[in-house]
C-alpha positions in Angstrom: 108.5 135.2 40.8 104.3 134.1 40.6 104.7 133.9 36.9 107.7 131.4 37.0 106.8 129.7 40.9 103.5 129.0 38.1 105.5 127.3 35.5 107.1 124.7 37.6 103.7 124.0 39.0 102.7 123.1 35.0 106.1 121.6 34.1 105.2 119.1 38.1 102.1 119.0 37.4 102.6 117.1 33.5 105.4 115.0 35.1 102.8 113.7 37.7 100.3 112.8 34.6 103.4 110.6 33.1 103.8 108.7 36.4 101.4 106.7 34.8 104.8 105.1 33.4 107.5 103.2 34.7 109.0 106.4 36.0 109.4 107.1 39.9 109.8 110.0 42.3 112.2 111.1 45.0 111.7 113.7 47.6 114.9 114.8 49.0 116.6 117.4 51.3 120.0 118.7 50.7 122.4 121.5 52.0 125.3 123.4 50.3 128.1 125.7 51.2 130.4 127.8 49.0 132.5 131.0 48.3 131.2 133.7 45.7 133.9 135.3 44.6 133.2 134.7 41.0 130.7 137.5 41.5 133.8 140.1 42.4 133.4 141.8 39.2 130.1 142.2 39.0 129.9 143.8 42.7 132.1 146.4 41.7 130.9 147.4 38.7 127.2 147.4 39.2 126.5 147.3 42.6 129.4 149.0 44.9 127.6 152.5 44.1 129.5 155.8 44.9 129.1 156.0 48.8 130.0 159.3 50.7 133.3 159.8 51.1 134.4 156.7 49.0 134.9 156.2 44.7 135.5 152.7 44.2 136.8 154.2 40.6 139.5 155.1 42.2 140.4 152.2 44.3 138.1 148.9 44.1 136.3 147.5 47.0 138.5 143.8 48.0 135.2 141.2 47.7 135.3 138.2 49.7 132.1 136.4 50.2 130.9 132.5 51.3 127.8 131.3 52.0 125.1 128.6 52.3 122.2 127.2 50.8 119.4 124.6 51.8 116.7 123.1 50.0 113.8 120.8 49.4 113.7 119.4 45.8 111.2 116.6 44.3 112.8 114.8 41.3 111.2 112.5 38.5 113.0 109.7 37.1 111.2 108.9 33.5 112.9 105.7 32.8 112.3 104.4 36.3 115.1 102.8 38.4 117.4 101.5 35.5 116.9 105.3 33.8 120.2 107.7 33.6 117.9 111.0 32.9 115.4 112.9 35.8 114.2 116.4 36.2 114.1 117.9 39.3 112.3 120.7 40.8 113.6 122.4 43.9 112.8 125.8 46.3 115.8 127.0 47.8 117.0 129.1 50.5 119.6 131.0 49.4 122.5 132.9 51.6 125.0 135.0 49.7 127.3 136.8 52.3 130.3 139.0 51.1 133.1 141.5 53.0 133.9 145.0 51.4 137.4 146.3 52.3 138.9 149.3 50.0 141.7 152.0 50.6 143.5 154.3 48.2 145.6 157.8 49.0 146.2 160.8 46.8 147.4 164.3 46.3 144.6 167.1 45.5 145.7 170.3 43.8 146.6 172.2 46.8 148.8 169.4 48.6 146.8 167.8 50.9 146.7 164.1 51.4 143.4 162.5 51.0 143.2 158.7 52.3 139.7 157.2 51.8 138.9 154.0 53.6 135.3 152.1 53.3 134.5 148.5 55.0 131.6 147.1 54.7 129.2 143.9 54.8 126.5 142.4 52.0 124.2 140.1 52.6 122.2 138.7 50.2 119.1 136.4 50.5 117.6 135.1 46.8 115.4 132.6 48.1 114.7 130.9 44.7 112.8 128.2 42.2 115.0 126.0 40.3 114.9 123.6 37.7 117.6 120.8 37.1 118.5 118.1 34.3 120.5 115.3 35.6 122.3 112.0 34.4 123.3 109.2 36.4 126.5 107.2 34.8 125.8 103.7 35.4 122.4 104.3 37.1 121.9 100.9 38.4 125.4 100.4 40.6 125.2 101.1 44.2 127.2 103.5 44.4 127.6 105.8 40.9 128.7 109.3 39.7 126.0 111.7 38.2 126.3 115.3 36.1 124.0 117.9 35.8 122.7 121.3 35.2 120.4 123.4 36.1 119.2 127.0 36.8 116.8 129.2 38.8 115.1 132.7 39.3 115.2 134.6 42.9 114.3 137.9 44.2 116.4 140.4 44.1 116.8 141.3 47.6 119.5 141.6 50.0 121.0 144.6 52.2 124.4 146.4 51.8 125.7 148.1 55.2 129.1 150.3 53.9 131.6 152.5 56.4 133.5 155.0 55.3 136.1 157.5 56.1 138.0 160.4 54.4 141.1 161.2 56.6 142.6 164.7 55.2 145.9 165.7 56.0 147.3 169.4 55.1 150.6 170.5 54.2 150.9 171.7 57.4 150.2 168.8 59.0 146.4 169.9 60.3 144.2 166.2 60.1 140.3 166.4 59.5 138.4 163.0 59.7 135.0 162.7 58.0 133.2 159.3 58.6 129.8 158.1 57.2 128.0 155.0 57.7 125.1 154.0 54.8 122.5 150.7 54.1 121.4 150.2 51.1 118.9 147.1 49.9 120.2 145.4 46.8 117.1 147.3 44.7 118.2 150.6 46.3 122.0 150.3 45.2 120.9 148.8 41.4 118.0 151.9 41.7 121.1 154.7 42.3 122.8 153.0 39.6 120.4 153.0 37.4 119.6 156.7 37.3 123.6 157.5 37.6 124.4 155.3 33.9 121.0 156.7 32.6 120.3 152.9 31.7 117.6 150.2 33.2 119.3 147.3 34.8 119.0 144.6 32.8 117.7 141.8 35.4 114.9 142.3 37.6 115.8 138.9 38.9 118.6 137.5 40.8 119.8 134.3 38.3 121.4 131.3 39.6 123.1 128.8 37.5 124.3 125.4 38.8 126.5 122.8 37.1 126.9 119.3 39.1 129.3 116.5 39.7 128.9 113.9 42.4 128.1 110.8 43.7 124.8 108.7 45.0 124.5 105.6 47.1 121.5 103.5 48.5 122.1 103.3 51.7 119.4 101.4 52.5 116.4 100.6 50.3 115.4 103.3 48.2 117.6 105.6 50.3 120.2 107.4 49.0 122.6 110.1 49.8 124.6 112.2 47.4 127.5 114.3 47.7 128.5 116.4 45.3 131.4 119.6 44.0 128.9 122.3 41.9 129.1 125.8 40.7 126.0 127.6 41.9 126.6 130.9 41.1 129.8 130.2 43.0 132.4 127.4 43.8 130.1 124.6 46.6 130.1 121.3 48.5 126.7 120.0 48.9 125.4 117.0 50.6 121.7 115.6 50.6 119.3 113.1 51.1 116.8 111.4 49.3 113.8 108.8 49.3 112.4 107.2 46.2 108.3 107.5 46.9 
């Protein structure tokens, strides 16, 4: 996170040196909100790890997740108020939350019923650096559409708080009940996994991607607000606010 949180400081800095230009700058403030459940695959096969009492091989954990994001993000405008093309450079407070609900039944050799249930809770907090190309179309209307891309780099942190519970049932109708409860940090769970698969995870960071469609308007002079339907890491609605400096 230093080594790239250093890099945007170069990239700002250089874009500060070619304000020298026509170009102009805009601070603004925006905040999103949106469901992760493009990331249901993923959180079953790397990071749901075999919990007590629970094998999510045998019956995958239901992922439902939302969450919300907020944001302070300074963008450059090269071409200066008539110009279609900015960079900008944001920090972000990032809120991934998700559900875990999972039940399966079956037959062991010697007849008894096993039902495994687990429930659980993720929450995940990859407050991040990002870095964003945008276009307005027809930069110098009022109101106009804009598209744009971007990515970014957080931590990987985050905790995973799981339930479970084995209910056995014999042939002759004797009923045990086993129940554990386990946390796990986001590191712990990719750890376990890890030494399980005999394989290094791949990222040590937690990767956001953003695509962008949506409308600005001046409001007043050399205000604007800007509302816009994104994939960041996810489906979102974001709003913001910005002032051209």
């Amino acid at each position: 996170m230093k080594k790239i949180a250093i890099i945007l400081m170069m990239i700002l800095g250089l874009t500060f040196l070619a304000k020298a230009s026509t170009g102009y700058f805009e601070f603004g403030v925006h905040y999103s909100t949106w469901n992760i459940d493009m990331a249901d695959d993923f959180v079953n096969d790397n990071i749901t790890p075999k919990f007590k009492y629970y094998d999510p091989n045998k019956g995958n954990f239901d992922f439902n997740s939302d969450g919300n994001n907020y944001g302070l993000e300074l963008r450059f405008f090269p071409g200066g108020k008539t110009g279609s093309f900015s960079i900008g450079l944001s920090y972000e407070k990032n809120n991934f939350k998700g559900t875990l609900d999972g039940t399966y039944t079956e037959t062991d050799s010697k007849g008894n019923t096993v039902k495994a249930e687990g429930h659980g809770k993720m929450d995940l907090t990859p407050d991040s650096f990002n870095a964003n190309l945008r276009w307005e179309i027809a930069p110098t209307g009022r109101i106009h559409p804009y598209i744009g891309i971007g990515f970014g780099f957080g931590k990987m942190s985050g905790v995973l708080n799981v339930h479970t519970k084995q209910t056995i049932t014999t042939p002759q109708g004797y009923v045990s009940v086993e129940e554990a409860d386990e946390t796990k940090t986001l590191k712990q769970a990719l750890d376990e996994l890890e030494e399980e698969e005999g394989e290094k995870f791949p990222l040590k960071f937690f990767p956001i991607v953003q695509l962008q469609l949506g409308l600005r308007a001046e409001i007043l002079p050399n205000v604007y607000i800007l509302v816009e339907g994104a994939v960041y890491d996810g489906l979102s609605i974001r709003g913001g606010l910005a002032v051209r400096l």
